[in-house]
NUMI-350788 format. One line per 8 residues: number of its first residue (from 0); their letters; for each residue x, y, z of N, C-alpha, C. Coordinates in Angstrom, 1 decimal. Layout:
BEGIN
NUM> A> X:Y:Z:X:Y:Z:X:Y:Z | ...
END
This chain:
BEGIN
0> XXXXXXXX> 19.1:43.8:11.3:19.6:44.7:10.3:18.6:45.8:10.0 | 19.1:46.8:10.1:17.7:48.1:9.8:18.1:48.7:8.4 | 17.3:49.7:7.7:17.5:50.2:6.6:18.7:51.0:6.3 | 19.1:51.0:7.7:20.3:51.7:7.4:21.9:50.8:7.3 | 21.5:49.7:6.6:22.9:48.4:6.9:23.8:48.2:8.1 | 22.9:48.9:9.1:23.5:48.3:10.5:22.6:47.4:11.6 | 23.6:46.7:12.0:23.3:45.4:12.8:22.9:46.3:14.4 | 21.8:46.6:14.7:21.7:47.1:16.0:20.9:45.6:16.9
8> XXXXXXXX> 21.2:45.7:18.5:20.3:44.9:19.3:19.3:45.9:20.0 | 18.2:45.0:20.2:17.3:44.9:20.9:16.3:44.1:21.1 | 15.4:44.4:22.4:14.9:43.5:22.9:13.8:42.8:21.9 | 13.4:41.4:22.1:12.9:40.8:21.3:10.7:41.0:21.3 | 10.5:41.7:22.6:9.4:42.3:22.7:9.3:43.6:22.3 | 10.4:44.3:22.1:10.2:45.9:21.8:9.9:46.1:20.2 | 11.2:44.7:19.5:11.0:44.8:18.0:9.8:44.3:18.0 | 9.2:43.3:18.7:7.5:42.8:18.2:6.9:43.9:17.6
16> XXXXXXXX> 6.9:44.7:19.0:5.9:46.2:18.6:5.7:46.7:17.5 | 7.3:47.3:17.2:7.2:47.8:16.3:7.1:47.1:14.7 | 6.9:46.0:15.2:6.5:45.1:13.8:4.9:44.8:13.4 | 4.5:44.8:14.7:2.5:44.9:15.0:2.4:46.3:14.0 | 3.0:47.1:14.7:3.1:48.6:14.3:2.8:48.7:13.1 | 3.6:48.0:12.1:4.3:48.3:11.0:3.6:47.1:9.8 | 3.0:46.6:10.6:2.8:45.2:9.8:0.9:45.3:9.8 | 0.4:45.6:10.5:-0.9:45.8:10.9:-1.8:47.3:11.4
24> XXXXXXXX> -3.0:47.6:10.8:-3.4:48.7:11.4:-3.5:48.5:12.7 | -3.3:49.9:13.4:-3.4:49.8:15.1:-5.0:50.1:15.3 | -5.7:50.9:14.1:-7.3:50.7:14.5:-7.9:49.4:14.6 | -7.5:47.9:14.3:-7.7:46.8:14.5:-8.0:46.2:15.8 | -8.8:45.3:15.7:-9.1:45.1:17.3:-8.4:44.1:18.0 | -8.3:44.2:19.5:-7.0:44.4:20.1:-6.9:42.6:20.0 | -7.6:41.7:19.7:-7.6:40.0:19.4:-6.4:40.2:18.3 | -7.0:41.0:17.3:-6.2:40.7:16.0:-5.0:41.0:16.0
32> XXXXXXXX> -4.8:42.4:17.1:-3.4:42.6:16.8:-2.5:41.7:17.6 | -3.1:40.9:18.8:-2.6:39.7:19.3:-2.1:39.1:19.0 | -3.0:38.3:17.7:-3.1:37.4:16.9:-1.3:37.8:16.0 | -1.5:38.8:15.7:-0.8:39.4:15.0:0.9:39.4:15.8 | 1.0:39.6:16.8:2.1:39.9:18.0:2.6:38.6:18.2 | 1.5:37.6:18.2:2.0:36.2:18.5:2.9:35.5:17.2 | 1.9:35.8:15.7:2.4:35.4:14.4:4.3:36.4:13.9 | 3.9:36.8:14.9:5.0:38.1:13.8:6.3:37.4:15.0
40> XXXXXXXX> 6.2:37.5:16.4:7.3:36.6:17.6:7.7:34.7:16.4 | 6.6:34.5:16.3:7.0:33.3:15.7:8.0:33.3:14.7 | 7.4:34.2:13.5:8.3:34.1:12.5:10.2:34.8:13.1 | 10.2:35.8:14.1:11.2:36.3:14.1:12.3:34.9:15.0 | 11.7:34.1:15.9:12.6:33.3:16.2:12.7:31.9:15.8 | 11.9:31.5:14.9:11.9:30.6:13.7:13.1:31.3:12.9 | 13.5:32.5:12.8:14.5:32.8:11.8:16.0:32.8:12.6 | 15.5:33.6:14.0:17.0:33.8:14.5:17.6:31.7:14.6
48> XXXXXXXX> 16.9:31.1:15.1:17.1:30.0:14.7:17.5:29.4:13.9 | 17.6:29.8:12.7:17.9:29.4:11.3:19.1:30.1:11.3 | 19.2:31.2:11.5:20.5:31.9:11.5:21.4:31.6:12.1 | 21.3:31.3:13.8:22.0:30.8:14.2:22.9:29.8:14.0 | 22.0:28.7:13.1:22.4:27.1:12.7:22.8:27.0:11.4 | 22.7:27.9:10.6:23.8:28.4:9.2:24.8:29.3:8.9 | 24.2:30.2:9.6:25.3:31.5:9.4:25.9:31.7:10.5 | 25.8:31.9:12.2:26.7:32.1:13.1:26.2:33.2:13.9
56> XXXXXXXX> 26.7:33.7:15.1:26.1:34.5:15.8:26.4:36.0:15.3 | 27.5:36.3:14.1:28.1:37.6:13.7:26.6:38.2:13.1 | 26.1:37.1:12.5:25.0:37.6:11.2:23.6:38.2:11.9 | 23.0:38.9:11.5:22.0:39.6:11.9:20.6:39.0:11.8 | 20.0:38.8:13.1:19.0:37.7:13.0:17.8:37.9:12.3 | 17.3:39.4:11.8:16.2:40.1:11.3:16.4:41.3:10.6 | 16.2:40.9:9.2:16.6:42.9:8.8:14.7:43.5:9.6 | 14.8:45.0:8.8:13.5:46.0:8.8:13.2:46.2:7.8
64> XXXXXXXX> 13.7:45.2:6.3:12.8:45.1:5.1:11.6:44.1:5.2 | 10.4:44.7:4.9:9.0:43.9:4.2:9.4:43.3:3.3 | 10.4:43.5:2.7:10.9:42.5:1.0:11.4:41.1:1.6 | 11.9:41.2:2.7:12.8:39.8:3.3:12.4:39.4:4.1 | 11.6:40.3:5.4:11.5:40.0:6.6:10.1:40.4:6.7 | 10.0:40.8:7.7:9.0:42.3:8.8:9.3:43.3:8.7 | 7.7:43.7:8.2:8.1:45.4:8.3:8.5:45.9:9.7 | 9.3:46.7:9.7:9.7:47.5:11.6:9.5:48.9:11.4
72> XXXXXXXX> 8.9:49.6:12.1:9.2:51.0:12.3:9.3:51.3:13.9 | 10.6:52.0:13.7:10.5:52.6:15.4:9.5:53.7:15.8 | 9.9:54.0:17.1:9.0:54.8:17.6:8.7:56.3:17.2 | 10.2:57.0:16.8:10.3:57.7:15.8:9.7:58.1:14.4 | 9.6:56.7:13.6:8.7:56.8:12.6:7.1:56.8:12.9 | 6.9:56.5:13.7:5.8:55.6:14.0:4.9:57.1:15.0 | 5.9:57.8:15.2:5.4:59.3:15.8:4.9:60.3:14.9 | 5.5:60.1:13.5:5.1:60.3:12.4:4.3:59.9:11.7
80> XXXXXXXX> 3.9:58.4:11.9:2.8:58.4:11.3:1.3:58.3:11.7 | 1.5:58.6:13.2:0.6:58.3:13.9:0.0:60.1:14.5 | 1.3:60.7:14.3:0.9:62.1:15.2:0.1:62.1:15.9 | -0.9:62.9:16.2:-1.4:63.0:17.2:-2.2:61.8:18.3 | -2.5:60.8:17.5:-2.5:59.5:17.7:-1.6:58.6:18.4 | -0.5:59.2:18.3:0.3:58.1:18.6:0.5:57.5:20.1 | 0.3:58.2:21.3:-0.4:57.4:22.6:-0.6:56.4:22.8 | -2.1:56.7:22.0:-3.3:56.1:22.0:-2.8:54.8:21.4
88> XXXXXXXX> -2.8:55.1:20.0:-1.9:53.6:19.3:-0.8:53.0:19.7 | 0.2:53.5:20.4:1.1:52.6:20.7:1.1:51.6:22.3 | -0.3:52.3:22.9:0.0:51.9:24.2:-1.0:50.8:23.8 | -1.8:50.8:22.8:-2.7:49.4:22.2:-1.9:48.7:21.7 | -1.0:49.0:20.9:0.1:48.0:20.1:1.3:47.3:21.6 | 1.0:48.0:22.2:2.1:47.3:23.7:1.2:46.0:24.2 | 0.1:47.0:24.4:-1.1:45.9:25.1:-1.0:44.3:24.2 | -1.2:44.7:23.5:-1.9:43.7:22.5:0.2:42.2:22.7
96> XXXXXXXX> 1.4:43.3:22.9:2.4:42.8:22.9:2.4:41.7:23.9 | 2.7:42.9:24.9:2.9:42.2:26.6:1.9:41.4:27.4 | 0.4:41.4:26.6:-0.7:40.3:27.1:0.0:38.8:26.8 | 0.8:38.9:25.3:1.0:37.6:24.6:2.8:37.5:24.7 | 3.1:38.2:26.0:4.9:38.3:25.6:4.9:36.9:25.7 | 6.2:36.1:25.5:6.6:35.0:25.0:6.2:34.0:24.5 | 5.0:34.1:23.6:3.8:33.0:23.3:4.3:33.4:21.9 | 4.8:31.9:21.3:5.0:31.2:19.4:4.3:30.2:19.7
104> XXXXXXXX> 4.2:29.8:18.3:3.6:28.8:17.8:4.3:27.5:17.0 | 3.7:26.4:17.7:4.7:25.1:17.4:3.6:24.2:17.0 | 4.7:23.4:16.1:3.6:22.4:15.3:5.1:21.2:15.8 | 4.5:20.1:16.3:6.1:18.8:16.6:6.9:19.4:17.3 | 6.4:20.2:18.2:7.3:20.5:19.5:8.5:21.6:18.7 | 8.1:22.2:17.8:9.2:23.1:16.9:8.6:24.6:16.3 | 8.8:25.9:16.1:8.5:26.9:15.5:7.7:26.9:14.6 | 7.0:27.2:14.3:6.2:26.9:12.5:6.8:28.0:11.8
112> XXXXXXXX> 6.4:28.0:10.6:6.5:29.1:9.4:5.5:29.6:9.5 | 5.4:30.9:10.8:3.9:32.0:10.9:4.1:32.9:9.2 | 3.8:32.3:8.4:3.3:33.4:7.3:2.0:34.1:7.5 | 1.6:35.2:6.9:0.6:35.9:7.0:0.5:36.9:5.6 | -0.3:37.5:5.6:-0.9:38.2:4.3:-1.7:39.5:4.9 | -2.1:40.4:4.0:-3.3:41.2:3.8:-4.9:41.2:3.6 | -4.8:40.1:2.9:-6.8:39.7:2.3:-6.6:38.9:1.4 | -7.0:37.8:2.2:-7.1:36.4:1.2:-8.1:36.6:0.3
120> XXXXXXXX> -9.4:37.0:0.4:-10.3:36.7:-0.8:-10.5:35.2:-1.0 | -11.8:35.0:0.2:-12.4:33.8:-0.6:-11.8:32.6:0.6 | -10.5:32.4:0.3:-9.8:31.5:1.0:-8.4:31.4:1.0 | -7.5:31.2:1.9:-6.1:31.5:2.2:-5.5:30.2:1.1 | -4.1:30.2:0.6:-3.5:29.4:-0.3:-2.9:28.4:1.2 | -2.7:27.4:0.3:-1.7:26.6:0.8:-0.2:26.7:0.9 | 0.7:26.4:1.4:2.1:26.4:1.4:2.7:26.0:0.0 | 1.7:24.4:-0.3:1.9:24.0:-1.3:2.3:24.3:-2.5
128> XXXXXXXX> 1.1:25.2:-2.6:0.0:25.4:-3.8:1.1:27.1:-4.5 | 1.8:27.5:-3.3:2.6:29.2:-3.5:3.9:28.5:-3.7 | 4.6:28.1:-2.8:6.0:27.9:-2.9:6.4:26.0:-3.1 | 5.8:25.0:-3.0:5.9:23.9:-2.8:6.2:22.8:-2.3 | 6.0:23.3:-0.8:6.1:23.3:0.4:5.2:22.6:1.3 | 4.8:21.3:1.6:3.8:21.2:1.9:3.7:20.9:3.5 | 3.2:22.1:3.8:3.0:22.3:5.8:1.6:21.6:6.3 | 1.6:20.7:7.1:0.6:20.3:7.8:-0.3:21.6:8.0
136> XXXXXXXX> 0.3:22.6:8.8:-0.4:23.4:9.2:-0.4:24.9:8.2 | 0.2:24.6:7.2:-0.4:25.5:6.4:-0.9:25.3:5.0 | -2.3:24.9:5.6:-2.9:24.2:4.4:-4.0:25.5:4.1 | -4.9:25.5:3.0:-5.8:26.1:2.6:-7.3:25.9:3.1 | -8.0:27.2:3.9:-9.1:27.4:5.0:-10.2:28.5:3.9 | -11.5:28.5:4.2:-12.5:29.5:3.8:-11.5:30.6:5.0 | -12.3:31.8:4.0:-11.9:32.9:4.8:-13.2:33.9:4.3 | -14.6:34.4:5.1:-14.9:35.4:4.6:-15.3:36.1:5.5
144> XXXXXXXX> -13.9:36.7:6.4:-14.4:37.9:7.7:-13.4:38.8:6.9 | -13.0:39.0:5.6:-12.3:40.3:5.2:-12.5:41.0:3.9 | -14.2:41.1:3.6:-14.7:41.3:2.0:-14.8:42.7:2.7 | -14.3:43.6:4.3:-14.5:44.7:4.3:-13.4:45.5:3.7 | -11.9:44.8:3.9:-10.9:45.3:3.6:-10.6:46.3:2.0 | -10.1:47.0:2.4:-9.9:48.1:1.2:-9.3:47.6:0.2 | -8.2:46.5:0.4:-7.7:45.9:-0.3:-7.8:44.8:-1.1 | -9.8:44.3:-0.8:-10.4:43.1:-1.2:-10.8:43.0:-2.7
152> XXXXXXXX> -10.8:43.8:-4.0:-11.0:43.9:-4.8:-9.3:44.7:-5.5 | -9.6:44.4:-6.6:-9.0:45.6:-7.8:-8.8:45.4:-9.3 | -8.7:46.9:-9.3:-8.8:46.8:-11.2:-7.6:47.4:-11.7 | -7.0:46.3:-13.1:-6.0:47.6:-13.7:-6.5:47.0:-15.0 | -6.4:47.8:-16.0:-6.6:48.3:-17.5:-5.3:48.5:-18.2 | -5.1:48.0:-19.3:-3.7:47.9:-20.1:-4.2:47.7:-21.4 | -3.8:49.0:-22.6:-3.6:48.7:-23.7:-2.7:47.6:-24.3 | -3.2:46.7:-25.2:-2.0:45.7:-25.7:-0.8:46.0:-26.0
160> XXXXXXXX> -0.4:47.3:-26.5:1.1:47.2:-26.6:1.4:47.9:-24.9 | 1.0:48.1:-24.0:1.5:48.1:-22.8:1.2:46.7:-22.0 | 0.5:45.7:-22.6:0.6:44.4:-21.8:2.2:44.0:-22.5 | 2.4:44.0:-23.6:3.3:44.0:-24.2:4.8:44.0:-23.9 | 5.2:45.6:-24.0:6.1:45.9:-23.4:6.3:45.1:-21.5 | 5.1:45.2:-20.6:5.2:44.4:-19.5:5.5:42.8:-19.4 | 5.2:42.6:-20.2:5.5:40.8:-20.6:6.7:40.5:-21.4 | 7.1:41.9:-22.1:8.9:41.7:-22.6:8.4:40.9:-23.8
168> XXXXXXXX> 7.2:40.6:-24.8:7.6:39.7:-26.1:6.0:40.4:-27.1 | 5.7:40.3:-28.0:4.9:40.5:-29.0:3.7:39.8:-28.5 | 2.4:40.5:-28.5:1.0:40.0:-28.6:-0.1:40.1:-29.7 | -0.4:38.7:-30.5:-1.3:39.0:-31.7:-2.2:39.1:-31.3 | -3.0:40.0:-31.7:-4.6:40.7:-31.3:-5.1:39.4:-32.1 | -6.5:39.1:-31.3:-7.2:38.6:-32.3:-8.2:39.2:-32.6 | -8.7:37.8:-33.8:-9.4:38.5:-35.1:-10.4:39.2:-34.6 | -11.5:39.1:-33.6:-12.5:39.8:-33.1:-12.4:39.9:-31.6
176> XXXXXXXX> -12.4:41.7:-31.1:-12.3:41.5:-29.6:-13.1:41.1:-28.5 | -14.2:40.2:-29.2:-14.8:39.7:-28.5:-14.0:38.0:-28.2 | -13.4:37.8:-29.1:-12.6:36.4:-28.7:-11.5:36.2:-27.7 | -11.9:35.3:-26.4:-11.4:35.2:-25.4:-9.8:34.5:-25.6 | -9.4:34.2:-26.6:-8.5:33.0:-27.1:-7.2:34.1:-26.8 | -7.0:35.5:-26.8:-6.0:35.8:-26.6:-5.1:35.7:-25.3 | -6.1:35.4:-24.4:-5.8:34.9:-22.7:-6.5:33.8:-22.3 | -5.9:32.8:-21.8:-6.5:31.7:-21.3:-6.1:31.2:-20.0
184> XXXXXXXX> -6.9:30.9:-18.9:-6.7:30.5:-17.8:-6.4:29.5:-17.8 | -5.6:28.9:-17.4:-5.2:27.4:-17.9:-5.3:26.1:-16.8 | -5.1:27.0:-15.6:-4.9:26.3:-15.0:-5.2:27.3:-13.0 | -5.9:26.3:-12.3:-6.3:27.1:-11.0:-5.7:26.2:-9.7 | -4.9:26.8:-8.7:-5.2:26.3:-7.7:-6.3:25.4:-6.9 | -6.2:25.1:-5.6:-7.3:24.6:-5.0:-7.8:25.5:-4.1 | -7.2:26.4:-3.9:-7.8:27.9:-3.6:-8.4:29.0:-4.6 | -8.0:28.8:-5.7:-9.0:29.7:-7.0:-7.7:30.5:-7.6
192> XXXXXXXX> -7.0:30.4:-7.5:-5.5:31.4:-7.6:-5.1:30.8:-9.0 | -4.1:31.8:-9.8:-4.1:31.2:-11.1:-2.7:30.6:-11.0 | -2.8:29.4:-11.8:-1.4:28.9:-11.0:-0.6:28.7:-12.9 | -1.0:28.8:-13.8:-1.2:28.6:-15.5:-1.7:29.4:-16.3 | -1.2:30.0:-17.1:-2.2:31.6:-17.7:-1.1:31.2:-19.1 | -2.5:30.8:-20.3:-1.8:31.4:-21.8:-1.6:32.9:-22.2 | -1.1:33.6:-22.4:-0.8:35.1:-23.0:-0.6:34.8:-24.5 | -1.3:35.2:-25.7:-0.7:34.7:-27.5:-0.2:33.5:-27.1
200> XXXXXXXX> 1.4:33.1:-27.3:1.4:31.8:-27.4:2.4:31.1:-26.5 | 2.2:32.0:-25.0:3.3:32.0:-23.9:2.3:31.6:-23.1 | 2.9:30.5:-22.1:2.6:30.1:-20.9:3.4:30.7:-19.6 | 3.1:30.9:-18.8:3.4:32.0:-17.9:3.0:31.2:-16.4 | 3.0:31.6:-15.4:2.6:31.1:-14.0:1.8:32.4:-13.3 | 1.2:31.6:-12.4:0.3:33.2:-12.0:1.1:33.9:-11.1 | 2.2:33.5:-10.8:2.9:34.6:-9.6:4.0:35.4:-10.7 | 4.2:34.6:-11.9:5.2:35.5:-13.1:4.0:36.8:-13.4
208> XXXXXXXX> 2.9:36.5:-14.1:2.3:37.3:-14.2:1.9:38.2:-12.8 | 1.8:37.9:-12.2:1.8:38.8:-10.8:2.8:40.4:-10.3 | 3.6:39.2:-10.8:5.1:40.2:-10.6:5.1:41.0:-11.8 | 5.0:40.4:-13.4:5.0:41.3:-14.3:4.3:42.6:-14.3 | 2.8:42.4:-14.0:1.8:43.6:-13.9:1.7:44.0:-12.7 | 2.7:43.9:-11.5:2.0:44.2:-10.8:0.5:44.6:-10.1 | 0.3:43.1:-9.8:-1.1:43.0:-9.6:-0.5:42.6:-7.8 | -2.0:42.7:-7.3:-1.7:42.3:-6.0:-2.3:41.1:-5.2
216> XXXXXXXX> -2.1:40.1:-5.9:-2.6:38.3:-5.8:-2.5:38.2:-7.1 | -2.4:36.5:-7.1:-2.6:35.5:-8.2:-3.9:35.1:-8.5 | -5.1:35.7:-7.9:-6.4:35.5:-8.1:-6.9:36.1:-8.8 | -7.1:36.4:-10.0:-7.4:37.2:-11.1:-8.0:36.9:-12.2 | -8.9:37.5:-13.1:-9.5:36.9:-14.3:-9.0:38.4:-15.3 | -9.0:37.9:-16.5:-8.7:38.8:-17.9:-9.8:38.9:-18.2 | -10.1:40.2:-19.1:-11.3:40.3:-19.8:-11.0:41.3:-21.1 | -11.5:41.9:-22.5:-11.4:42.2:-23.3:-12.4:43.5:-23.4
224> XXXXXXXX> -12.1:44.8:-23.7:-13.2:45.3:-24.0:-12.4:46.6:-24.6 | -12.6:47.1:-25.8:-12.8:48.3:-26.2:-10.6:48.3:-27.0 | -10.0:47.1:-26.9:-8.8:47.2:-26.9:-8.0:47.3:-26.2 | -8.8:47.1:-24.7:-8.6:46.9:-23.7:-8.5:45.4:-22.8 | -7.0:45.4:-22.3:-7.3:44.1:-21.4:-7.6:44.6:-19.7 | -8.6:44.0:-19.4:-8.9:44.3:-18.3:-8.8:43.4:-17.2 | -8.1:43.5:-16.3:-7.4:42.7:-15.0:-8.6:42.8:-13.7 | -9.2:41.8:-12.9:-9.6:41.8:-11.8:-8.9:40.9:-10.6
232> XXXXXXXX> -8.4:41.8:-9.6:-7.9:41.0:-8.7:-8.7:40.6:-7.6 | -8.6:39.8:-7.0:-9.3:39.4:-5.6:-8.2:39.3:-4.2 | -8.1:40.0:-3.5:-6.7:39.9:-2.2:-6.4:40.8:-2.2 | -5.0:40.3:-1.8:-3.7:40.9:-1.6:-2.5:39.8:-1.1 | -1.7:40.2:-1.2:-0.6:38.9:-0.8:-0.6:37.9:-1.3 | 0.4:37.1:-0.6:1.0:35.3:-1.1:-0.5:34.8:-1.0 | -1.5:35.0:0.2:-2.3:34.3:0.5:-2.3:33.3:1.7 | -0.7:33.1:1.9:-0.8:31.5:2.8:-0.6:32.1:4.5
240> XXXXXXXX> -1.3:31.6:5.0:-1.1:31.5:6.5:-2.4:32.3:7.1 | -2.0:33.5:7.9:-3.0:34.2:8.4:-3.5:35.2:7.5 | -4.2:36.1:7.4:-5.1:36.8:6.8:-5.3:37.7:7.6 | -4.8:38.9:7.7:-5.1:40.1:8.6:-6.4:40.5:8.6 | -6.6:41.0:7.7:-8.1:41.3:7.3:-9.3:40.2:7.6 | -8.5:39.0:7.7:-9.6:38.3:8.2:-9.8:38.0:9.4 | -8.5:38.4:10.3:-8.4:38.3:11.9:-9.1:39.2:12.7 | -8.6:40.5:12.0:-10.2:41.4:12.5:-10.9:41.3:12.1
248> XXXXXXXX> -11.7:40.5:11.2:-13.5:40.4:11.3:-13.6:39.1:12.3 | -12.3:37.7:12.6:-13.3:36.9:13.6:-13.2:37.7:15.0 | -12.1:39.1:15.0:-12.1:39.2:16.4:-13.3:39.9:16.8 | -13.7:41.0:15.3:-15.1:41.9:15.4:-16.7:40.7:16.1 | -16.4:39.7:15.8:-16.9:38.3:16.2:-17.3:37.9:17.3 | -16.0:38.3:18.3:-16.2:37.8:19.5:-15.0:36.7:19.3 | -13.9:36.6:18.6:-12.9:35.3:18.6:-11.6:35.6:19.3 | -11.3:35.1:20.3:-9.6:35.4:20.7:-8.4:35.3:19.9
256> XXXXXXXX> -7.7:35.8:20.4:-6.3:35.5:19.5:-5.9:34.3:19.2 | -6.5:33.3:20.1:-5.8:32.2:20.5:-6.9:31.3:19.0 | -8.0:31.6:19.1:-8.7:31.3:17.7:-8.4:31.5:16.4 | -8.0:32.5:16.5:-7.8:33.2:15.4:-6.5:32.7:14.6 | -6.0:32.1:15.9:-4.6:31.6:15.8:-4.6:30.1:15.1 | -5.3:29.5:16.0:-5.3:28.4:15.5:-6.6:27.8:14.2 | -7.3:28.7:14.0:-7.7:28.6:12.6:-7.0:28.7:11.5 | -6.0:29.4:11.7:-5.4:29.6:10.1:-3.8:28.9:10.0
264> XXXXXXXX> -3.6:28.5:11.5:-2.1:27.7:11.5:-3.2:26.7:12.3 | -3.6:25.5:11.8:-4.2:24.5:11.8:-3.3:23.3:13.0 | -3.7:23.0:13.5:-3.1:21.6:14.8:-1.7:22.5:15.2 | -1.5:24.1:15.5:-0.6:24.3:15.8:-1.0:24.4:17.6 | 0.0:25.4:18.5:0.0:24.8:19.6:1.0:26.2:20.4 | 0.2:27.2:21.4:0.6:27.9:21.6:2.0:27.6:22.7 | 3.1:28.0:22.8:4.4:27.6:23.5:5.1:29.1:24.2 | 5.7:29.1:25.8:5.9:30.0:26.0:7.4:29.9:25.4
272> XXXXXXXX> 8.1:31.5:25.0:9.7:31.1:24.4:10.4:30.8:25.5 | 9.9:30.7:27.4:10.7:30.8:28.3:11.1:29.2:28.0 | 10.4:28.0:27.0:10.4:27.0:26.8:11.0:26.2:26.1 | 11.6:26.8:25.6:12.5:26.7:23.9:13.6:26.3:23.9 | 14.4:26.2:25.1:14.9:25.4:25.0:14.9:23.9:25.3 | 13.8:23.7:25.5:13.4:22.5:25.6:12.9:21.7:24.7 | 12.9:22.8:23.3:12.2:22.2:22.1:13.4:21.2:21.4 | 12.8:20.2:20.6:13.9:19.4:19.8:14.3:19.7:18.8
280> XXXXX> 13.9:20.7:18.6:14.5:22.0:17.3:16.7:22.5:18.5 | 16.5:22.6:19.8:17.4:22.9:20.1:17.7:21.4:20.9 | 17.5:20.2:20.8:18.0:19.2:21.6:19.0:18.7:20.1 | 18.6:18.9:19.1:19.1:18.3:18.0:20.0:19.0:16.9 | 20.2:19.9:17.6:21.3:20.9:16.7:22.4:21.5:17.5
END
């Protein structure tokens, strides 16, 4: 399904591309976008799969929303945003495709849930620990090949009556702003992520507040100063699975795709899709 609410086909290596494309910088080195080509094939036939076995062959196996799916951009957009570059970058983004064409990742002879992220910070979440989910292979790893990423820090600043209005209910200032009592961290992950946060006399979860301020991770501390609440994030994304930003620093390393792979999707197991049907994912449905 593309932005434009039509169901178009194509080939299942051509959309990769444009999902590497779209999903990852092309100045990345050529392991990570591998890495990348292999996680992003997984997730898309892990779904057509799913689709198939609920909804039917009418239904469309993949939109071109980041909100649902994979980001996609065609060659068209991607001409645009590469201009004069674009060659150069897309004949890397092919490479990096057609080195790894039919290679997913299986955990029990079956697809996994390739999640991935932007910049873990520190260490990638668990399955668990985000949605409640508990994956062998998507447990929680150190991660520190991505403290280069642009996206590894951040700050936002909010007067109380604009935390306010963002949280939808009344906040009592306390008595002195040096008193920490008006936010309290309540509660942490086993990756550091806030999983419990008092606000006045509201309990909250760290992905509600996430979504309320628009912050970008659950990894964050409050601080007070001047009438000011001051927010520090650490990431970017859910956190669980791969870590882009950290695939390019093991590839800057010297690490293959195939490492890079199996460090962050743990006892998984590279599979060609010429194979799949042989998996018991399709013996049993």
């Amino acid at each position: 399904m593309t932005d434009t609410n039509k169901i178009e086909v194509i080939d299942l290596e051509e959309y990769i591309k444009g999902v590497v494309a779209a999903e990852m910088p092309a100045e990345f080195e050529l392991e990570a976008l591998k890495a990348q080509a292999v996680a992003a094939r997984t997730y898309a036939v892990k779904n057509m799969l799913l689709i198939d076995e609920n909804k039917g062959v009418n239904e469309a196996h993949i939109t071109s929303s980041e909100k649902t799916d994979q980001a996609f951009q065609n060659k068209e957009k991607l001409k645009q945003k590469w201009d004069s570059k674009f060659d150069d970058y897309y004949t890397k983004i092919a490479m990096a495709v057609n080195t790894t064409r039919g290679l997913i990742l299986t955990y029990d002879n079956k697809p996994i849930e390739a999640y991935y992220h932007s910049t873990s910070g520190e260490k990638t979440a668990s399955a668990k620990e985000v949605w409640g989910n508990d994956l062998p292979y998507l447990q929680s790893v150190p991660c520190t090949w991505d403290t280069q990423s642009s996206r590894y820090l951040d700050n936002k600043e909010f007067s109380l009556k604009e935390l306010e209005n963002k949280l939808n209910r009344p906040i009592e200032m306390p008595a002195s702003i040096n008193n920490q009592s008006l936010i309290n961290i309540l509660e942490r992950t086993d990756s550091g992520r806030v999983a419990k946060v008092k606000i006045g006399d509201t309990v909250f979860s760290g992905q509600q507040i996430r979504e309320l301020l628009n912050l970008r991770s659950t990894n964050f501390n409050f601080d007070l100063k001047e009438n000011k609440v001051l927010i520090n994030t650490v990431g970017y994304g859910h956190g669980v699975g791969m870590c882009q930003y950290g695939a390019n620093g093991q590839a800057k390393e010297g690490r293959s795709f195939k490492d890079i792979l199996t460090y962050y999707y743990r006892d998984t197991k590279l599979t060609n899709i010429k194979d799949i049907k042989e998996l018991d994912v399709f013996r049993n449905n």
